[in-house]
Structures are given as C-alpha cells and as structure tokens.
Wavefront OBJ file of the C-alpha trace (Angstrom):
o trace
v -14.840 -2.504 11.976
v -13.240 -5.626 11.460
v -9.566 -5.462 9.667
v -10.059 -7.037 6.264
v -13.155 -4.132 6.433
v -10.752 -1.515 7.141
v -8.107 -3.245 4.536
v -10.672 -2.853 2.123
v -11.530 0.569 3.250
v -7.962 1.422 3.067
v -7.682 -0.582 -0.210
v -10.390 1.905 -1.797
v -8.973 5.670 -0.641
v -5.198 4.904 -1.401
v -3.597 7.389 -3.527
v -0.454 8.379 -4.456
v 0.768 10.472 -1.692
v -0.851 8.155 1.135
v 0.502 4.856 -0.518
v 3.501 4.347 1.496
v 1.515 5.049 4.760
v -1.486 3.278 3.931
v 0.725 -0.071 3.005
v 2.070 0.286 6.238
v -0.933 0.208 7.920
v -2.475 -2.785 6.210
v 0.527 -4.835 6.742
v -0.028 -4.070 10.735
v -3.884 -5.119 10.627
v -3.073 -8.132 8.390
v -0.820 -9.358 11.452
v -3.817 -9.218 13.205
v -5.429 -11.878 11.455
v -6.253 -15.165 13.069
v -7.601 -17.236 10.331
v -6.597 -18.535 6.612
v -9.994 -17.559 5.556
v -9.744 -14.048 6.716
v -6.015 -13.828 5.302
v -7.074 -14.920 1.644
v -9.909 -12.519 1.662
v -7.259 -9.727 2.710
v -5.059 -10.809 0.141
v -6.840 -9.465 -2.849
v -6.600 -6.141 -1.402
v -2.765 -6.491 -0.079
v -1.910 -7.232 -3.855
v -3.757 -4.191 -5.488
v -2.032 -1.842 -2.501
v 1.270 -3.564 -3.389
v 0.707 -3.266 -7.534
v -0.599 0.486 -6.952
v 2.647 1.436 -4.707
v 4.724 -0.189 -7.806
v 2.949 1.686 -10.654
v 3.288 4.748 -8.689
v 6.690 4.303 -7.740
v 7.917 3.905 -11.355
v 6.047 6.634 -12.717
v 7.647 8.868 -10.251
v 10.060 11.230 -12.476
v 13.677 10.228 -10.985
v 15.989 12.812 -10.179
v 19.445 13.830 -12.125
v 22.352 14.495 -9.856
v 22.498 18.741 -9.902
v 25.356 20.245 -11.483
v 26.137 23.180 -9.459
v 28.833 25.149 -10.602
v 31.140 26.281 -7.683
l 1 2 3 4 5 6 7 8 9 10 11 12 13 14 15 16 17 18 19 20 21 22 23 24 25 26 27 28 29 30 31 32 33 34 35 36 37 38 39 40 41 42 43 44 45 46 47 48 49 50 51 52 53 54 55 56 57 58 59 60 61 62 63 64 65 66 67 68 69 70
C-alpha cells in the first residue's frame, strides 16, 4: 500500500482513543513522501486528523485539582 493509501486508511478509522497514535503515524509516512503531488494529496487527510485531534481534545472534560482533606 502506498502511504497517502494508508494516510487515508488511517484518515478513515481514527477515533478518539487512537487519535494521538494514529497522528503520529501519519506524520512518519508523510516524511516518506518524495513528491509535491503526493504531499498535497496527503494533506487533505493530515488536516482532518489534525482538526479531529483538536475537537476531541477540547471536548475532553478537564480535571479540577482534588481536595483531599488530610
């Protein structure tokens, strides 16, 4: 498979506990690139991982310090 396939791939069965890991991954076979062409086609797909890992980021409850009573 050739990488923007698998970027795509990867692209397609993100969610939000494999986000992190499959950002990672695409990053590494975008690297591997050797032409523009191939790049812009990847890019689509490196923009949607990077929007989803944002959306999912901020909709992640944050935590309040504990208040432990000692």
């Amino acid at each position: 498979m050739d990488a923007v396939a698998e970027i795509r791939k990867i692209y397609h069965r993100a969610t939000r506990a494999t986000i992190a890991r499959d950002l990672a991954r695409a990053i590494e076979l975008l690297k591997t690139l050797d032409t523009e062409e191939e790049r812009e086609r990847a890019a689509v797909y490196m923009d949607g991982l990077s929007q989803m890992r944002s959306e999912w980021q901020a909709a992640q409850p944050t935590r309040k310090p504990s208040t432990s009573t000692r």
